[in-house]
N, CA, C and O atoms as a printed pandas DataFrame, in Angstrom:
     atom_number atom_name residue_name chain_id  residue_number  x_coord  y_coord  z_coord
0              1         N          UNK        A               1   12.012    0.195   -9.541
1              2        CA          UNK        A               1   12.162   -1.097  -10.150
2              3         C          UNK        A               1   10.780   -1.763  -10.173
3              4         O          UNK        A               1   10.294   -2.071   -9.085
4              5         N          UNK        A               2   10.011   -2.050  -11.442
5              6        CA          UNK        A               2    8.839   -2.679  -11.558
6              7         C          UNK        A               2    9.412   -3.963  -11.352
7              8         O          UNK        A               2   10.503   -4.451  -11.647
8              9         N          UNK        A               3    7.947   -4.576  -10.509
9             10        CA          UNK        A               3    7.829   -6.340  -10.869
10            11         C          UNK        A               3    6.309   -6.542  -10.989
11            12         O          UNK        A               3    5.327   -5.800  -10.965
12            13         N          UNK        A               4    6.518   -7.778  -11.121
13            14        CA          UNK        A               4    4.726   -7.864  -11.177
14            15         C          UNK        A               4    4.311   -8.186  -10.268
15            16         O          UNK        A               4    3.115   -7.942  -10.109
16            17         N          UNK        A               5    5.001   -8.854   -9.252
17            18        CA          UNK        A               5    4.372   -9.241   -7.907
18            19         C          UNK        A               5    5.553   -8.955   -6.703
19            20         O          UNK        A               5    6.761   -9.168   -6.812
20            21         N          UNK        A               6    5.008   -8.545   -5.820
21            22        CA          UNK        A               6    5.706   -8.513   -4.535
22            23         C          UNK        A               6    5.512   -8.890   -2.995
23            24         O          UNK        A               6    4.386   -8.598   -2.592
24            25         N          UNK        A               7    6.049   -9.263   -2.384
25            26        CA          UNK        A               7    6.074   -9.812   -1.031
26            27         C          UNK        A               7    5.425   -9.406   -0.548
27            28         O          UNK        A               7    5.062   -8.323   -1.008
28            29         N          UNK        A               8    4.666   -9.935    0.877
29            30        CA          UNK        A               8    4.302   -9.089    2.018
30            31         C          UNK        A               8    5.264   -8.086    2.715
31            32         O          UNK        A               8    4.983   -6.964    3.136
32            33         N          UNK        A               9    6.717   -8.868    2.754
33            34        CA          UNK        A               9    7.494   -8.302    3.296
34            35         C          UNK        A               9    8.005   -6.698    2.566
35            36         O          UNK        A               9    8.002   -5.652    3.215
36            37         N          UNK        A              10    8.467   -6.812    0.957
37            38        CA          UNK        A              10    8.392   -5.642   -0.254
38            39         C          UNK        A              10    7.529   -4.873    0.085
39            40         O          UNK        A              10    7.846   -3.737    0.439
40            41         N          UNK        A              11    5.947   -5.366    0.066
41            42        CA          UNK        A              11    5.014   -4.245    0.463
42            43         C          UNK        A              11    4.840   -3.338    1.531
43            44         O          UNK        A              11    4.367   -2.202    1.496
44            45         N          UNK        A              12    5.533   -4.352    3.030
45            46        CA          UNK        A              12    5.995   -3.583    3.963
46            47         C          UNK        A              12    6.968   -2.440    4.405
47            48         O          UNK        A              12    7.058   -1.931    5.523
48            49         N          UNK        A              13    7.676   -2.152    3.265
49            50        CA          UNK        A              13    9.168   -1.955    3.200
50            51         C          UNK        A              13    8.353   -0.569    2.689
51            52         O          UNK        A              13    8.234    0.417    3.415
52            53         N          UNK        A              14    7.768   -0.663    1.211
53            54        CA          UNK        A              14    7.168    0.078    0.369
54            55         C          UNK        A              14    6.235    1.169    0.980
55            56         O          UNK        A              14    6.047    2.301    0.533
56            57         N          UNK        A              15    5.784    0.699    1.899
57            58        CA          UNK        A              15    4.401    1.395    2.321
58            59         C          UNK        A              15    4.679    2.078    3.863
59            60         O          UNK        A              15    4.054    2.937    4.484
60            61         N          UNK        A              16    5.956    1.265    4.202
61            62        CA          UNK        A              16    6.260    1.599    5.943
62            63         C          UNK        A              16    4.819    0.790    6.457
63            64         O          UNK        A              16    4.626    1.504    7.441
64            65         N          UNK        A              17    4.066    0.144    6.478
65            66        CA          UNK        A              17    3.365   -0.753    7.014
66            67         C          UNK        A              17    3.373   -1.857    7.382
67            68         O          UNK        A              17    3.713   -2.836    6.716
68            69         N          UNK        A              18    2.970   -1.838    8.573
69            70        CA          UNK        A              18    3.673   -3.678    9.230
70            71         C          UNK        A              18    2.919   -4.530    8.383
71            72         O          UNK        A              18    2.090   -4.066    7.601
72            73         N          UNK        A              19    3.114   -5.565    8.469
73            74        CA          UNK        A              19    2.629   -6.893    7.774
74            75         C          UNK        A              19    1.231   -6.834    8.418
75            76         O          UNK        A              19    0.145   -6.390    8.046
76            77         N          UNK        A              20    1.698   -7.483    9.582
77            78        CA          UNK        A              20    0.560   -7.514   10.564
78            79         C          UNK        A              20   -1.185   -6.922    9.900
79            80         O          UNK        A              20   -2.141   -7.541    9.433
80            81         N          UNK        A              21   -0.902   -5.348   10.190
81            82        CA          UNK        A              21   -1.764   -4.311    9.471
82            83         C          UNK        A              21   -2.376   -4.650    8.491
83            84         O          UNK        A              21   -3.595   -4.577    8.339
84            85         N          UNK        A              22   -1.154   -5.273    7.326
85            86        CA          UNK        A              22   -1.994   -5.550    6.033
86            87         C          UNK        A              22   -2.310   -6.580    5.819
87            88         O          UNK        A              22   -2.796   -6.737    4.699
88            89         N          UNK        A              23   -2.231   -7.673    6.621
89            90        CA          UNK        A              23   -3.044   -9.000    6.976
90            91         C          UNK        A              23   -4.649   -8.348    7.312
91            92         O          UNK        A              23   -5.669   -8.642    6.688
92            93         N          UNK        A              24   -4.541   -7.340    8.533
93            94        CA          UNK        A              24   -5.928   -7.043    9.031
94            95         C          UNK        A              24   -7.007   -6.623    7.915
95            96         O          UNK        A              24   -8.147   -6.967    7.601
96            97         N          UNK        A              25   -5.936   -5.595    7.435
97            98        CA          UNK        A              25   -6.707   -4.604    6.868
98            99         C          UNK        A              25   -7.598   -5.617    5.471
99           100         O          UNK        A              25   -8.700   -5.359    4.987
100          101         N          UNK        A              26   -6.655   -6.786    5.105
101          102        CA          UNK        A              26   -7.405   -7.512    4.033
102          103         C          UNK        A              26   -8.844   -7.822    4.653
103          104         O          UNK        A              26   -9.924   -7.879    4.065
104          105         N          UNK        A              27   -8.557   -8.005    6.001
105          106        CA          UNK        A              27  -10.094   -8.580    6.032
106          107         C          UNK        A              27  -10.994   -7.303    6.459
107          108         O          UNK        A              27  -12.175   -7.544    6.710
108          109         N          UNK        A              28  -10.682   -6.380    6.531
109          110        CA          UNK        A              28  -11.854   -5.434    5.894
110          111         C          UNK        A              28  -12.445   -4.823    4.796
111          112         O          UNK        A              28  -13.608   -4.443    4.663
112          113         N          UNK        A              29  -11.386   -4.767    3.925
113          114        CA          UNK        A              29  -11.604   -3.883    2.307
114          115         C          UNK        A              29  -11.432   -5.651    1.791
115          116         O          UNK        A              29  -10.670   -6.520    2.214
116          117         N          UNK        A              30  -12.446   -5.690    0.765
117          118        CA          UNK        A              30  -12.490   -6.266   -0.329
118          119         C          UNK        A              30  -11.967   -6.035   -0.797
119          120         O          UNK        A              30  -11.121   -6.919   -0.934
120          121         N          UNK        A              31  -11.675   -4.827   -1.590
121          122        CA          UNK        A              31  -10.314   -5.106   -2.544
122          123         C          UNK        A              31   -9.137   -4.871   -2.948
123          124         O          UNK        A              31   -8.567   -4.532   -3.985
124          125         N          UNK        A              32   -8.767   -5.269   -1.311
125          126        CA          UNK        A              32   -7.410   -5.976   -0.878
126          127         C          UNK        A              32   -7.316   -7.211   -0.762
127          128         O          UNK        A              32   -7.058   -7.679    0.347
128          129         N          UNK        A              33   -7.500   -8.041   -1.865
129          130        CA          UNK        A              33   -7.248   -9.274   -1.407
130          131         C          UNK        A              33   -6.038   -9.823   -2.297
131          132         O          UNK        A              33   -6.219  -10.055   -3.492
132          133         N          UNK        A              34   -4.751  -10.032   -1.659
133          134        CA          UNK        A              34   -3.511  -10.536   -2.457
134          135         C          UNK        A              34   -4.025  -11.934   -2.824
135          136         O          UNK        A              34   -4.583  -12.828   -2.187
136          137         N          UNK        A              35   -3.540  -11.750   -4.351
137          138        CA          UNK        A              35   -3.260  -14.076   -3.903
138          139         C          UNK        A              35   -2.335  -14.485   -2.972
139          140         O          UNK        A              35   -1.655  -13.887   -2.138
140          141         N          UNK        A              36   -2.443  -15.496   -3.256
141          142        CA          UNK        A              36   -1.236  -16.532   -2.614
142          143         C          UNK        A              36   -0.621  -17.424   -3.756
143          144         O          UNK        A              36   -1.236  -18.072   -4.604
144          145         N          UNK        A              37    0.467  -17.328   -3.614
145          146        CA          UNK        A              37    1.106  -18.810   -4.430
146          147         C          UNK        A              37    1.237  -19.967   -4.190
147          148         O          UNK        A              37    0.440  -20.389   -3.352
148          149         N          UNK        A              38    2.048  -20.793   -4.658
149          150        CA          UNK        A              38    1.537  -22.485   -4.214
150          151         C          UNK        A              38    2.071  -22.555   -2.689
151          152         O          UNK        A              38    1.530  -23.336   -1.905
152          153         N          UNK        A              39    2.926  -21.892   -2.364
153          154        CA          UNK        A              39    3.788  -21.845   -1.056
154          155         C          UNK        A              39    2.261  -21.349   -0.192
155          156         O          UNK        A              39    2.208  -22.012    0.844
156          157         N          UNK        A              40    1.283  -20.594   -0.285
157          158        CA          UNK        A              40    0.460  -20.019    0.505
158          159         C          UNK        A              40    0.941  -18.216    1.080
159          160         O          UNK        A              40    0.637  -17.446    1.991
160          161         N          UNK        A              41    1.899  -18.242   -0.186
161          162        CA          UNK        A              41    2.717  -16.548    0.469
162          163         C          UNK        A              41    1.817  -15.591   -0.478
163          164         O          UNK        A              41    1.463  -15.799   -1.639
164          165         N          UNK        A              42    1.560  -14.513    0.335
165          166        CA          UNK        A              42    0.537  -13.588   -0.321
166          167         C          UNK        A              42    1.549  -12.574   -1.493
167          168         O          UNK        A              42    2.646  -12.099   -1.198
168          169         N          UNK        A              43    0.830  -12.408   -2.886
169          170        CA          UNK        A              43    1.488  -11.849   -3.557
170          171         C          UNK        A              43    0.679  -10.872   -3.797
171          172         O          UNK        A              43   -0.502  -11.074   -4.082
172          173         N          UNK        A              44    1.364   -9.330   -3.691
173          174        CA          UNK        A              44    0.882   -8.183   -4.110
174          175         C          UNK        A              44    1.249   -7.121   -5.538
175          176         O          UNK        A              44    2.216   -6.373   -5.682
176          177         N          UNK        A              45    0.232   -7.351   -6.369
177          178        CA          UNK        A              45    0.508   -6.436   -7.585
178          179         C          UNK        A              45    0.507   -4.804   -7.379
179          180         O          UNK        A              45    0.299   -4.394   -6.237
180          181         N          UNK        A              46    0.700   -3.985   -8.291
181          182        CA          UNK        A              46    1.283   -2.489   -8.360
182          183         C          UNK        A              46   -0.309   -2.311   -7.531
183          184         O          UNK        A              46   -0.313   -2.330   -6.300
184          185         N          UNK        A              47   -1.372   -2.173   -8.156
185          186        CA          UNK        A              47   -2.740   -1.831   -8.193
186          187         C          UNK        A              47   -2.792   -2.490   -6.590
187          188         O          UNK        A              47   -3.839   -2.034   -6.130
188          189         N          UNK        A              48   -2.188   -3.291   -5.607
189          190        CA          UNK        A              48   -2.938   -3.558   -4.372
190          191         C          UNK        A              48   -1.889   -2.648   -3.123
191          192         O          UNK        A              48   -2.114   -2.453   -1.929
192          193         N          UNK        A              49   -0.741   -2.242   -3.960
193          194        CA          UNK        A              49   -0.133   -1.059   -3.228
194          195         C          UNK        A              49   -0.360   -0.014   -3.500
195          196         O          UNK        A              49    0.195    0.767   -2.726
196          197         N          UNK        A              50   -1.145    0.635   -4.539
197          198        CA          UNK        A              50   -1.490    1.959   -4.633
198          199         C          UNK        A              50   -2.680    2.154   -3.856
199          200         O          UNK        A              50   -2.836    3.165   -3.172
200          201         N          UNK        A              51   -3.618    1.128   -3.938
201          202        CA          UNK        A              51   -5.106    0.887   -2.942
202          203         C          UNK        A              51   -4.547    1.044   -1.082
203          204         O          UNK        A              51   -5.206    1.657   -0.242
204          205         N          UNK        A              52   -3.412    0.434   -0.840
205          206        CA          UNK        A              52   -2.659    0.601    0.768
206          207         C          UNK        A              52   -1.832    2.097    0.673
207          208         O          UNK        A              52   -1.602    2.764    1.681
208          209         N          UNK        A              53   -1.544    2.390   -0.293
209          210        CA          UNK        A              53   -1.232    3.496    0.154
210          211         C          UNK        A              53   -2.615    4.750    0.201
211          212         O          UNK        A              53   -2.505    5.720    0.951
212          213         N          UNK        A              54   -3.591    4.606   -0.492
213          214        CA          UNK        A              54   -4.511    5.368   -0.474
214          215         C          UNK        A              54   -5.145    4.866    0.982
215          216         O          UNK        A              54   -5.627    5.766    1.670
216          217         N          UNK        A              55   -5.185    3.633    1.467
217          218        CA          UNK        A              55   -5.819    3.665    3.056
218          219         C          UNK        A              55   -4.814    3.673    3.914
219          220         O          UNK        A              55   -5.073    3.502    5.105
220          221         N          UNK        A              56   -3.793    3.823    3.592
221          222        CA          UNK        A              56   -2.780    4.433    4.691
222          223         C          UNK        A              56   -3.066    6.061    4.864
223          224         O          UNK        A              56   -3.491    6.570    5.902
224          225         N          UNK        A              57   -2.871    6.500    4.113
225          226        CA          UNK        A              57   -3.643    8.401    3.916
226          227         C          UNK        A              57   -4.729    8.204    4.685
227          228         O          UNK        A              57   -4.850    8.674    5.816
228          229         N          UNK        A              58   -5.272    7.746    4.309
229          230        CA          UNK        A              58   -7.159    7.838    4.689
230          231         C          UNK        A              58   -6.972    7.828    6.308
231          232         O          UNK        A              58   -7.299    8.810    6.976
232          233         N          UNK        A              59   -6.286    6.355    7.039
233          234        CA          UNK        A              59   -6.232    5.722    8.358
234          235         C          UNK        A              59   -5.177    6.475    8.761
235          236         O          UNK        A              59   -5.275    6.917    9.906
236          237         N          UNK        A              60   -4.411    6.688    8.286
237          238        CA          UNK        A              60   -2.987    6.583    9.312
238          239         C          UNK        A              60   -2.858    8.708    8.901
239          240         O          UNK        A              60   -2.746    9.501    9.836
240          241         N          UNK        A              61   -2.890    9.001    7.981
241          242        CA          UNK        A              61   -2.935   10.474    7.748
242          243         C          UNK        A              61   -3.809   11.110    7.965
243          244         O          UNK        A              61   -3.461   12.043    8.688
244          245         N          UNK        A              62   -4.978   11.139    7.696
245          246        CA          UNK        A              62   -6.558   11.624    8.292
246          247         C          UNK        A              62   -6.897   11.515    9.148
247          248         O          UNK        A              62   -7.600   12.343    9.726
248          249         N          UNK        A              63   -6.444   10.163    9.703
249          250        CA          UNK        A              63   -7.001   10.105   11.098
250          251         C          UNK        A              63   -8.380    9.435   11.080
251          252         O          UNK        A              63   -9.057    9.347   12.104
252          253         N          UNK        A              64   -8.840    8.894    9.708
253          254        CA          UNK        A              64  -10.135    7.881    9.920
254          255         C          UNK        A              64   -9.826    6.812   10.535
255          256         O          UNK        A              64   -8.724    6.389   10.885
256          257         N          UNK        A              65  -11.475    6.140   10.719
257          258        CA          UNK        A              65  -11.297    4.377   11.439
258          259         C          UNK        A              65  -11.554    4.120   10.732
259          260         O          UNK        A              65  -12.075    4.957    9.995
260          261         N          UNK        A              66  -11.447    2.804   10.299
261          262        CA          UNK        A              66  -11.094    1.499    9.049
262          263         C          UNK        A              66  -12.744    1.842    8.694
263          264         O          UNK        A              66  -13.163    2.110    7.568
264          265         N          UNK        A              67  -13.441    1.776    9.751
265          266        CA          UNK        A              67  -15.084    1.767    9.138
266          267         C          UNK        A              67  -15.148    3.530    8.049
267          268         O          UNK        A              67  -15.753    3.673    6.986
268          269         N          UNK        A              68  -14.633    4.201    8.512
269          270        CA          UNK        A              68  -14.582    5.694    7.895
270          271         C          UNK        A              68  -13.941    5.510    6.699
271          272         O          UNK        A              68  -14.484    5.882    5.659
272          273         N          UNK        A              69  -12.822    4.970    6.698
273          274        CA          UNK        A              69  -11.827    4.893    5.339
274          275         C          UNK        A              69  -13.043    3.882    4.415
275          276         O          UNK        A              69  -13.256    4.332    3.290
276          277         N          UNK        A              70  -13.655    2.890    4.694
277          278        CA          UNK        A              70  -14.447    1.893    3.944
278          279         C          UNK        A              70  -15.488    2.868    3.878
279          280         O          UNK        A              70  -16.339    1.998    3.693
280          281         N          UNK        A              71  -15.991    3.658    3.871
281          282        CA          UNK        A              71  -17.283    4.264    3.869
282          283         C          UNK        A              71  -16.689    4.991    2.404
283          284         O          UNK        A              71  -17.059    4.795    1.246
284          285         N          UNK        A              72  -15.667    5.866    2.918
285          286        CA          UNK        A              72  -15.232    6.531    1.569
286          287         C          UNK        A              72  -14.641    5.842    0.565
287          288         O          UNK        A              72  -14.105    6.398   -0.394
288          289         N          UNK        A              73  -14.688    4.932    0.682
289          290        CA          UNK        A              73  -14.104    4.000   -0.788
290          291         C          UNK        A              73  -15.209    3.475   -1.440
291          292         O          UNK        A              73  -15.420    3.558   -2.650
292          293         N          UNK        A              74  -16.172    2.729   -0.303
293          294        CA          UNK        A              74  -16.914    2.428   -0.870
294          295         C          UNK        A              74  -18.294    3.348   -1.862
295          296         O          UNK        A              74  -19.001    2.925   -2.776
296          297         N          UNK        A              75  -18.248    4.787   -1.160
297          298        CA          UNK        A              75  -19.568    5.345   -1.730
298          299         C          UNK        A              75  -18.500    5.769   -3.334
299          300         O          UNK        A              75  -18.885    6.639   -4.115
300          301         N          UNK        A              76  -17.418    5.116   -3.522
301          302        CA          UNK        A              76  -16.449    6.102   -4.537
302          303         C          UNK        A              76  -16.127    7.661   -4.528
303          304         O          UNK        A              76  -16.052    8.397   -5.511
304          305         N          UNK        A              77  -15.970    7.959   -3.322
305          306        CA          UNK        A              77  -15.626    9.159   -3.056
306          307         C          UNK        A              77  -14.213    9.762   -3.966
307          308         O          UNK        A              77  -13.782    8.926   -4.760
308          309         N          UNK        A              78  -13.699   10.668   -3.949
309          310        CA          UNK        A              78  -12.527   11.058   -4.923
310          311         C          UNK        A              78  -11.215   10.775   -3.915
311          312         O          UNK        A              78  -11.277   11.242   -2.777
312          313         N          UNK        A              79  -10.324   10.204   -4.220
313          314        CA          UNK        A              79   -9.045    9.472   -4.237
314          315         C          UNK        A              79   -8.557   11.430   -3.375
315          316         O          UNK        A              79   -8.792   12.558   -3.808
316          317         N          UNK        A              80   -7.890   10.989   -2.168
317          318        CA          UNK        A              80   -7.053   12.691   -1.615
318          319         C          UNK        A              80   -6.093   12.932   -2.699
319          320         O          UNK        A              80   -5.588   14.016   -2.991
320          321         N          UNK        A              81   -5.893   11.766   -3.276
321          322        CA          UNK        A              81   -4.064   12.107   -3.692
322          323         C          UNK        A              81   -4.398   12.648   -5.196
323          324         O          UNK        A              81   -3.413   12.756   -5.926
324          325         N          UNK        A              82   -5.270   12.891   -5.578
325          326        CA          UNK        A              82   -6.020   13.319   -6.842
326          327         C          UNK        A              82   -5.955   14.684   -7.032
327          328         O          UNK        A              82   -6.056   15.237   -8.127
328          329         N          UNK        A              83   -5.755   15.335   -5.759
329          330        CA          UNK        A              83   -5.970   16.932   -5.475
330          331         C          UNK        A              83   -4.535   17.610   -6.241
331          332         O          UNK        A              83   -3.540   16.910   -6.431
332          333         N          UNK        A              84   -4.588   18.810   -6.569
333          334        CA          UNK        A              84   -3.546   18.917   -7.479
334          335         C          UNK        A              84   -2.288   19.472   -6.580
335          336         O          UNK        A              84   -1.218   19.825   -7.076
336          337         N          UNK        A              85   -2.550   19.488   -5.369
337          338        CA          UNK        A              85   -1.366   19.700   -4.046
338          339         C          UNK        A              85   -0.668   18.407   -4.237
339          340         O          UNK        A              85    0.551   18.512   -4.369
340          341         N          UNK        A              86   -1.136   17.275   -4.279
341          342        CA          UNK        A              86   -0.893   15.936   -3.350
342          343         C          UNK        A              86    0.275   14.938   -5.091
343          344         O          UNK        A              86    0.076   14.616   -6.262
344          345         N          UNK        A              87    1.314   14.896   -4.118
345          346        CA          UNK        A              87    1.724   13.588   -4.732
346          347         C          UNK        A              87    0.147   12.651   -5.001
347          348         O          UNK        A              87   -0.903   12.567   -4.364
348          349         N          UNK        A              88    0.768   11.921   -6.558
349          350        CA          UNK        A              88   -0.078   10.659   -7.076
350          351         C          UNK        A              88    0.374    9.232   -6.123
351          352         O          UNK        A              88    1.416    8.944   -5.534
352          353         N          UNK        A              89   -0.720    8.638   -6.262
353          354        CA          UNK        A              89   -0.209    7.640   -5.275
354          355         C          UNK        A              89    0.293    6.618   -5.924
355          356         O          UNK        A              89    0.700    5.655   -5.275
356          357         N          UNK        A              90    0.348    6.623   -7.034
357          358        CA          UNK        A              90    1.716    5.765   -7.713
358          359         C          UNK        A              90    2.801    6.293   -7.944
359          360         O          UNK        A              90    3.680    5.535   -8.354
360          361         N          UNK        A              91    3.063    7.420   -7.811
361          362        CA          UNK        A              91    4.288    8.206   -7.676
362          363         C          UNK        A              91    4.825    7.821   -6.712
363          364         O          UNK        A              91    5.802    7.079   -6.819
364          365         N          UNK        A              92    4.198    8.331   -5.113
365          366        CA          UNK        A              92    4.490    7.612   -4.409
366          367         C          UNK        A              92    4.648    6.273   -3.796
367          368         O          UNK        A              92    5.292    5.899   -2.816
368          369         N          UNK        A              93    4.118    5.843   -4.380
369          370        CA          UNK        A              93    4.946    4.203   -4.422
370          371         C          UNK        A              93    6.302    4.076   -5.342
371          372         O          UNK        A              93    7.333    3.491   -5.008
372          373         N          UNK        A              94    6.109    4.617   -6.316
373          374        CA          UNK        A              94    7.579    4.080   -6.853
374          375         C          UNK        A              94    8.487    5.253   -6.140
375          376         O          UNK        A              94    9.633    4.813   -6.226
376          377         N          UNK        A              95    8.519    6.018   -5.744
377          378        CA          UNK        A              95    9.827    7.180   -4.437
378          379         C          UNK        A              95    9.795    5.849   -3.245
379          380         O          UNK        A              95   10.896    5.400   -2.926
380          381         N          UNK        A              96    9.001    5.457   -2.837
381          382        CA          UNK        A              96    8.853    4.844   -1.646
382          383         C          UNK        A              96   10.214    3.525   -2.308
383          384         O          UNK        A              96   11.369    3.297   -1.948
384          385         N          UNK        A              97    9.284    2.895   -3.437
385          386        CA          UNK        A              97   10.414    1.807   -3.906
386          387         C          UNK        A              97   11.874    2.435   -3.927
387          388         O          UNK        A              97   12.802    1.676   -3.648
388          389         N          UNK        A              98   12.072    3.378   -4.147
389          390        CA          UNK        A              98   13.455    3.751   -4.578
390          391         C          UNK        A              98   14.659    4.097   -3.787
391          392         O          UNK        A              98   15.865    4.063   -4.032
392          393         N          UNK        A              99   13.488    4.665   -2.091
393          394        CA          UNK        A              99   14.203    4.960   -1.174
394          395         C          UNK        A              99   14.900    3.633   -0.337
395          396         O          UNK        A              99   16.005    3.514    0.193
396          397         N          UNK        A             100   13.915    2.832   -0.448
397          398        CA          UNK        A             100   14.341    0.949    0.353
398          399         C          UNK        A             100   15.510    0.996   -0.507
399          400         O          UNK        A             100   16.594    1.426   -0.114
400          401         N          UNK        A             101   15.248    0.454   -1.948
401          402        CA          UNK        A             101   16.008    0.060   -2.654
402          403         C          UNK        A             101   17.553    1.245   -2.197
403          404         O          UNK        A             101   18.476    0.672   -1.618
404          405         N          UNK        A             102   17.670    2.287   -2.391
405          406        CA          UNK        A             102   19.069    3.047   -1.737
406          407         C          UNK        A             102   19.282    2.929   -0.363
407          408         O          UNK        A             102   20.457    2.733   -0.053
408          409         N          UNK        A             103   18.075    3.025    0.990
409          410        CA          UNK        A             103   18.686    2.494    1.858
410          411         C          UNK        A             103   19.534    1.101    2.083
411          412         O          UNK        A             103   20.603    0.941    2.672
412          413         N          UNK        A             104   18.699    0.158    1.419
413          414        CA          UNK        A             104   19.845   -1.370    1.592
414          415         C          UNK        A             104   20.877   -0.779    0.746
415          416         O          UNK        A             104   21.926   -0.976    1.360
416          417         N          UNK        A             105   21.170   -0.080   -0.477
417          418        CA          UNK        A             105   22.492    0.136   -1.270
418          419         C          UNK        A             105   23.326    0.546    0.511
419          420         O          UNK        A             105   24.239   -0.134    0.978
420          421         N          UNK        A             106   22.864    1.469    1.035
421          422        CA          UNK        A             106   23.703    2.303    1.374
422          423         C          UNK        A             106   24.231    1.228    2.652
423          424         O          UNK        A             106   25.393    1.151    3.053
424          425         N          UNK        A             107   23.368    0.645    3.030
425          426        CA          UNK        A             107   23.707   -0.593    4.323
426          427         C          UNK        A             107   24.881   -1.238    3.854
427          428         O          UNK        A             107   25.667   -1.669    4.698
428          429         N          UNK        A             108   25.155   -1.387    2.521
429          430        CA          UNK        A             108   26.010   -2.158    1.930
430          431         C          UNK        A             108   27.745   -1.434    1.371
431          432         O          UNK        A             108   28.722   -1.951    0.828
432          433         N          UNK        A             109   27.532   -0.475    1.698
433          434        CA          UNK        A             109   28.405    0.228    1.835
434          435         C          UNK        A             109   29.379    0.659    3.166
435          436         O          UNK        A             109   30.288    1.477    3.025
């Protein structure tokens, strides 16, 4: 299910990443920076969950430190999920969307 913007909480759901995390992690990568709306609630577009899921790989799958994952983004190194093994990482975001979205179906059942 596309939207154009989504929650902290959506993105958490999406990514299996605590909030917390992606509060931090904004203040290391530049460009992660959600807006906010008039409320002050951070809103995340498609393009700032495909960027968390590529430093979730990097941090949480590789096994880099935030300074390692920023090193390789920043020199523009090639994206892992690019490799012709690897799920796309917008693929995987929308499986990720689809599985929340059927787990609450199924809660509701």
């Amino acid at each position: 299910m596309k939207k154009l913007y989504y929650s902290i909480g959506e993105v958490s759901e999406i990514t299996s990443i605590e909030p917390h995390v992606l509060r931090y992690w904004e203040t290391i990568f530049d460009d992660l920076s959600p807006k906010k709306n008039k409320a002050g609630n951070r809103t995340y577009k498609e393009e700032d969950i495909t960027f968390i899921l590529r430093l979730k790989e990097l941090i949480q799958d590789k096994k880099y430190s935030t300074a390692g994952a920023k090193k390789i983004i920043e020199e523009g190194a090639p994206d892992p999920a690019e490799r012709s093994e690897s799920i796309p990482l917008d693929v995987q975001k929308d499986l990720n969307e689809i599985k929340v979205f059927l787990n609450k179906l199924l809660e509701k059942i």
